[in-house]
Short mmCIF file of the C-alpha atoms (twelve columns), coordinates in Angstrom:
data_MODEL
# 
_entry.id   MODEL 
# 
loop_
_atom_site.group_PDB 
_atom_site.id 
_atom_site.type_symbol 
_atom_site.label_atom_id 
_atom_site.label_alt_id 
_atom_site.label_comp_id 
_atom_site.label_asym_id 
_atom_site.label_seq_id 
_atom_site.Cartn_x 
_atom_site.Cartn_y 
_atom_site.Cartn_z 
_atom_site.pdbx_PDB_model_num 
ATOM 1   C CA . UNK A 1   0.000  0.000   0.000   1 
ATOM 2   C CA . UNK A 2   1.055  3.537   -0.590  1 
ATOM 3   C CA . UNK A 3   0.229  6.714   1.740   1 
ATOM 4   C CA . UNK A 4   -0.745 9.933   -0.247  1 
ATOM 5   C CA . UNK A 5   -0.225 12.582  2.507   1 
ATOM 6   C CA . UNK A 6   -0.770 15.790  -0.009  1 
ATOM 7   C CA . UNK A 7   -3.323 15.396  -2.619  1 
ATOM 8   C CA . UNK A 8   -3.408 18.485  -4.949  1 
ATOM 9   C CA . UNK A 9   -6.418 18.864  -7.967  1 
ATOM 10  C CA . UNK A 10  -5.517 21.798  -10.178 1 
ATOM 11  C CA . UNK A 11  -9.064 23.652  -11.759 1 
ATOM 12  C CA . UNK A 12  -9.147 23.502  -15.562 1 
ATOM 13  C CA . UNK A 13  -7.352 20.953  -16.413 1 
ATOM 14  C CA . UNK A 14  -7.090 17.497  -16.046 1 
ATOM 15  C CA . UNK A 15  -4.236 17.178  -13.761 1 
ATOM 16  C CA . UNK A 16  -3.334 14.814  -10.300 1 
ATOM 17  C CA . UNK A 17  -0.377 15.589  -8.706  1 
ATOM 18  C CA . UNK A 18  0.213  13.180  -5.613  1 
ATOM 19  C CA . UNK A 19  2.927  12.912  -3.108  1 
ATOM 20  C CA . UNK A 20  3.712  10.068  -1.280  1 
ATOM 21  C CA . UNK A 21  4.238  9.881   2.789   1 
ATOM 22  C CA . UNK A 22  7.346  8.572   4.110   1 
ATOM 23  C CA . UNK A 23  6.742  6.837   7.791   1 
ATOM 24  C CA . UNK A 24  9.926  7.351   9.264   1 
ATOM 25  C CA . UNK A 25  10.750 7.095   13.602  1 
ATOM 26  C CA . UNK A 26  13.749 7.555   15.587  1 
ATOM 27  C CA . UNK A 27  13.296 6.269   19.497  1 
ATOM 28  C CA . UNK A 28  16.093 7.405   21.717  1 
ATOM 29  C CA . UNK A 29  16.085 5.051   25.225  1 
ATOM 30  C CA . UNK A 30  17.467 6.178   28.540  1 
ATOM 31  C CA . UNK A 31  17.975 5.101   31.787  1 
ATOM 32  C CA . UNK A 32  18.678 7.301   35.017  1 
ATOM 33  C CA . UNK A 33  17.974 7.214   38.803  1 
ATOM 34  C CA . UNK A 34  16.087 9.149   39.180  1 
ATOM 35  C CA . UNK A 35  11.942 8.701   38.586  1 
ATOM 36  C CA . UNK A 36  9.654  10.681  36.755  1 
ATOM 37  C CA . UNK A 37  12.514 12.570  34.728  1 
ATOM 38  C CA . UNK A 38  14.041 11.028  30.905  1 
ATOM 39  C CA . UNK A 39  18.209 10.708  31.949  1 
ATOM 40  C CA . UNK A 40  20.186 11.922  29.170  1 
ATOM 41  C CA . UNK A 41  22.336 8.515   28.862  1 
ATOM 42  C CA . UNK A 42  22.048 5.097   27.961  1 
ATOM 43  C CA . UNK A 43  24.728 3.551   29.608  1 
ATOM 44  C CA . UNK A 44  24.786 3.610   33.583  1 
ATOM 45  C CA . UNK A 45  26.793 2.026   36.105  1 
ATOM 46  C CA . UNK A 46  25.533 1.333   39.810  1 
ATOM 47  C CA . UNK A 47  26.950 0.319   43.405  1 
ATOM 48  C CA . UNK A 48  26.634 -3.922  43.650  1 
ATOM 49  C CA . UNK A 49  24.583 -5.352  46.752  1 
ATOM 50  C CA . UNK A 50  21.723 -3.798  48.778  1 
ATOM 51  C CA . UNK A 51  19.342 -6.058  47.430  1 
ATOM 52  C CA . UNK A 52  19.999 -3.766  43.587  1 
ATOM 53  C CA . UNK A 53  19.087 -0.473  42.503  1 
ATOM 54  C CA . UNK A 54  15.886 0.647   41.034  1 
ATOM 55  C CA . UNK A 55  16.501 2.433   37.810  1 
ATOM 56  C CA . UNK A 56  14.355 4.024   35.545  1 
ATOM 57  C CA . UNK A 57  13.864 3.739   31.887  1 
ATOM 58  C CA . UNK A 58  12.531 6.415   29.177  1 
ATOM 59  C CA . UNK A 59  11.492 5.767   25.340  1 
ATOM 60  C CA . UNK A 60  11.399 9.016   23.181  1 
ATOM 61  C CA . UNK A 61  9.996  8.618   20.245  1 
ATOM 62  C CA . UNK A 62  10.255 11.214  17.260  1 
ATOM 63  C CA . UNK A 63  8.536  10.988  13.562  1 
ATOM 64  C CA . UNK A 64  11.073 11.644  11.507  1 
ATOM 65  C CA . UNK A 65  8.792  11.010  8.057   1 
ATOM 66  C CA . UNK A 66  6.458  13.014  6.465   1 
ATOM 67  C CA . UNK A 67  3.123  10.969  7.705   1 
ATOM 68  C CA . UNK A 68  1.137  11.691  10.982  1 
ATOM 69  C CA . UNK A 69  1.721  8.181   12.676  1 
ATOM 70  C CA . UNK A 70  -1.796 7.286   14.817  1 
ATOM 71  C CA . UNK A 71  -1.002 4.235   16.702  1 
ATOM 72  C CA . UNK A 72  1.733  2.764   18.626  1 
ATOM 73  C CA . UNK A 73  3.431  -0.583  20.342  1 
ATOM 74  C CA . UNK A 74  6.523  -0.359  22.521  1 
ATOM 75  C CA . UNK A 75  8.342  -3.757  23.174  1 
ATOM 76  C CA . UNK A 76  11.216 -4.154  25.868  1 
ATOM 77  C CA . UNK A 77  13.636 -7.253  26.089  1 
ATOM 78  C CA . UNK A 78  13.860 -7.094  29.679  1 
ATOM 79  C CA . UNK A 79  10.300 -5.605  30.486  1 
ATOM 80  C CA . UNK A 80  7.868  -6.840  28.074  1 
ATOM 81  C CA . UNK A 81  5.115  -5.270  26.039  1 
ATOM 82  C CA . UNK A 82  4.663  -1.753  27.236  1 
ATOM 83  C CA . UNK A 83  2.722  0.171   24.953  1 
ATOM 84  C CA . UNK A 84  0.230  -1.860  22.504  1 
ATOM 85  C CA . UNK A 85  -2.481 0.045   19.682  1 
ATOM 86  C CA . UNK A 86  -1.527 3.481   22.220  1 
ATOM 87  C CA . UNK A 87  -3.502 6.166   19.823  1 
ATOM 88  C CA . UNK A 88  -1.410 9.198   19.905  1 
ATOM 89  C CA . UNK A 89  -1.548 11.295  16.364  1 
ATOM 90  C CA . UNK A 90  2.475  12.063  16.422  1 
ATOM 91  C CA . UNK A 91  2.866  14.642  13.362  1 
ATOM 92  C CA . UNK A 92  6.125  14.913  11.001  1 
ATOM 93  C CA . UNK A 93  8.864  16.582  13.212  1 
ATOM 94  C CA . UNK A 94  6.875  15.751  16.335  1 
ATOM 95  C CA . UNK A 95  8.042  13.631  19.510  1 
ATOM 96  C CA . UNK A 96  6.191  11.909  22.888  1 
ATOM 97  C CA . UNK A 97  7.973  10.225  25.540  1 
ATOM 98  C CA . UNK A 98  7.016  7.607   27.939  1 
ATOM 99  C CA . UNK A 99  7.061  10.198  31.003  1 
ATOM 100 C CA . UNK A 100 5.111  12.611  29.443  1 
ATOM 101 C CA . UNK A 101 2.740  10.209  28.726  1 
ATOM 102 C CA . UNK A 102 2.553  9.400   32.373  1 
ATOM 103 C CA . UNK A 103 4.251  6.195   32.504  1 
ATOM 104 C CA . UNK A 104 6.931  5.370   34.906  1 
ATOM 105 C CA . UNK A 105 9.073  2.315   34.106  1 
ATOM 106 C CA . UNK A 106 11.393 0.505   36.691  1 
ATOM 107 C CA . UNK A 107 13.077 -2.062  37.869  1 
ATOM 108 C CA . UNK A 108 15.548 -3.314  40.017  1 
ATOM 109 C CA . UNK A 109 18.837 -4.278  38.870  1 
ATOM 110 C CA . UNK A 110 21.355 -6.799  40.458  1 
ATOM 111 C CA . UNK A 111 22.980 -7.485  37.462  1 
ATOM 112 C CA . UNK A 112 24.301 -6.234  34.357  1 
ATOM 113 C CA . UNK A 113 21.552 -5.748  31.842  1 
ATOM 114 C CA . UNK A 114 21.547 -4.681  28.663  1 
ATOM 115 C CA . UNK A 115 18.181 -4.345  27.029  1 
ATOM 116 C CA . UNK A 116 16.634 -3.557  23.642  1 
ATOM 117 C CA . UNK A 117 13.312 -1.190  23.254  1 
ATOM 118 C CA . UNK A 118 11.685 -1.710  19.683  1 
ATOM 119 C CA . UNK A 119 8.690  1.159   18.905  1 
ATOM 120 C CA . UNK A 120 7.002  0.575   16.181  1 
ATOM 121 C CA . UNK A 121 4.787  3.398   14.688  1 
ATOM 122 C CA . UNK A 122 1.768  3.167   12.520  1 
ATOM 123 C CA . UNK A 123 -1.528 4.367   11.013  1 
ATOM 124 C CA . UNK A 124 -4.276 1.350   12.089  1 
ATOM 125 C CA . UNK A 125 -5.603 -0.317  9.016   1 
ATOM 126 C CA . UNK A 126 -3.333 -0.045  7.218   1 
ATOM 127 C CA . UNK A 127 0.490  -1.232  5.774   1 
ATOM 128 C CA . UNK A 128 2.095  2.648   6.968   1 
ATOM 129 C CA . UNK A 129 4.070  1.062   9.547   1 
ATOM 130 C CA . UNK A 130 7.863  2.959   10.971  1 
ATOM 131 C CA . UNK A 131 10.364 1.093   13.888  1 
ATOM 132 C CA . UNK A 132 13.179 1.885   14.965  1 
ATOM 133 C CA . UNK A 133 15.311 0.231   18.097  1 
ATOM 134 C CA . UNK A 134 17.858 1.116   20.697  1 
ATOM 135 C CA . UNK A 135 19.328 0.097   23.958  1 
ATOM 136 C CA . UNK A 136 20.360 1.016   27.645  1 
ATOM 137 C CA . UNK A 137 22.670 -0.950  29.610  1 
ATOM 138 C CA . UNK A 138 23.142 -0.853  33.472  1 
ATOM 139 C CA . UNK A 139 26.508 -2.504  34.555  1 
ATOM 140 C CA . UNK A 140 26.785 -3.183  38.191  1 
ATOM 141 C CA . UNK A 141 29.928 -1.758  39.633  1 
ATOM 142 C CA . UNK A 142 31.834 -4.754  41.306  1 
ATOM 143 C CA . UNK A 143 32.110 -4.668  45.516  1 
ATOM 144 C CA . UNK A 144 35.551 -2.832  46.427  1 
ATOM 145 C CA . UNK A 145 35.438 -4.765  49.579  1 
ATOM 146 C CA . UNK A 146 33.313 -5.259  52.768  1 
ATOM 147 C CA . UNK A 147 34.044 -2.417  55.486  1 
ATOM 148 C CA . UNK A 148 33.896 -4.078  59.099  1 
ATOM 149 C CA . UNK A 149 31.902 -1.343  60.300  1 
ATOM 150 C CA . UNK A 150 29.248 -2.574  57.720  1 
ATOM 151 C CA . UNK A 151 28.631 -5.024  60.732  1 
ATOM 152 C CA . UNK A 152 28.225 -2.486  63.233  1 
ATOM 153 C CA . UNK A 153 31.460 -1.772  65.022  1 
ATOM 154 C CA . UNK A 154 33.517 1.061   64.194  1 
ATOM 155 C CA . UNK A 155 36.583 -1.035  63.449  1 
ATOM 156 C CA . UNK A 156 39.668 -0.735  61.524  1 
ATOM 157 C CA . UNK A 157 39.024 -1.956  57.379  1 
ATOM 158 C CA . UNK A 158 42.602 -3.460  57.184  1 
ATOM 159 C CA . UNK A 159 43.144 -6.621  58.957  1 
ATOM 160 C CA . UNK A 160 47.197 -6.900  58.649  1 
ATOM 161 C CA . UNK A 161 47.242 -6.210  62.080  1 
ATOM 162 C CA . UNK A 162 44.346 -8.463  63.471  1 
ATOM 163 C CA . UNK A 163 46.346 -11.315 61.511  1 
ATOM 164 C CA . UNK A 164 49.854 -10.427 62.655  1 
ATOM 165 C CA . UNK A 165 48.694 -10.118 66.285  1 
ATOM 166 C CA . UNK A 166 46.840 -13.489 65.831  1 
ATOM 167 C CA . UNK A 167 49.855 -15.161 64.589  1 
ATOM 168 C CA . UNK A 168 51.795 -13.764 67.300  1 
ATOM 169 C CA . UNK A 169 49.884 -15.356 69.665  1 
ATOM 170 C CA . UNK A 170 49.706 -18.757 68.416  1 
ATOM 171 C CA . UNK A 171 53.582 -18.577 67.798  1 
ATOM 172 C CA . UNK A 172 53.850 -17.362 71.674  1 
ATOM 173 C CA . UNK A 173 51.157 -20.211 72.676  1 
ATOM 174 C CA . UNK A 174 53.369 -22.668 71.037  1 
ATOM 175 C CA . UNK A 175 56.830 -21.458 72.365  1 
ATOM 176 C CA . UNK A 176 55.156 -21.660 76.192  1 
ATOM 177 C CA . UNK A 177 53.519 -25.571 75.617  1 
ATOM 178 C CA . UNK A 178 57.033 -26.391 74.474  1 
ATOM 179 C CA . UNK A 179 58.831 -24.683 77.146  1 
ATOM 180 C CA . UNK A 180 56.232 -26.144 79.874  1 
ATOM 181 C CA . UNK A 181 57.114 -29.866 78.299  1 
ATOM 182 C CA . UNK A 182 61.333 -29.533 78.651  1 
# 
């Protein structure tokens, strides 16, 4: 099927002139920590343990063709169908985005994750269809080591000194059974 966006009849003569709609999208996915804002990166890294972090994901879509796009689907690798049939007329040059349209999107991550967003843009009813894809990863920073005071004492973090004072002790403890048996 072909979309005629701009239909002209000239008066006097016998004369169509048509020109045909491109349906053209470009989504742009982000991820932040912050809700009910769109983060201005795709790639995140976070602090490991704590039972993960909560991130939050935006999808902004813009119509990059020439045809007013009327209906749209939003799929997520990692969070499933978000948007299916959404009516929203988005007009050439024009661009939504999930938090404007009210949605928040979360989850919690304890592991990397990389996941691809695929909106796909149409006009109902018919073959006018427009997708585009992209990605946001979250990489989860490794642990640079447990503080004792973690456990609730305020304790040194190095433990050379627990271990040398350990070792002198059993090496004392040994020299005295020895000693006791001569």
């Amino acid at each position: 099927s072909v979309y005629y966006d701009d239909l002209s009849l000239t008066a006097g003569f016998n004369t169509v002139e048509c020109t045909e709609g491109e349906p053209s999208i470009e989504i742009n996915k982000t991820v932040g920590t912050v809700p009910g804002v769109c983060a201005t990166t795709d790639d995140i890294v976070v602090p490991a343990g704590g039972g993960g972090t909560d991130v939050y994901y935006c999808y902004d879509v813009m119509n990059t063709g020439t045809v007013t796009l009327t209906h749209h689907d939003l799929d997520d690798s990692e969070l499933g169908t978000i948007l299916n049939g959404f009516a929203f007329d988005l007009g050439p040059g024009a661009s939504v985005d999930t938090v404007a349209a009210g949605l928040e999107l979360s989850a919690t991550i304890t592991s990397n994750t990389t996941n691809v967003a695929t909106w796909t843009a149409y006009i109902s009813g018919t073959d006018i269809t427009a997708f585009d894809t992209d990605t946001a990863t979250v990489t989860v920073a490794p642990p640079t080591g447990v503080a004792l005071s973690d456990f609730g004492a305020e304790v040194s973090t190095s433990l050379a000194p627990m271990w040398l004072a350990a070792l002198l002790a059993v090496i004392v403890g040994f020299g005295l059974v020895i000693r006791r048996k001569m």
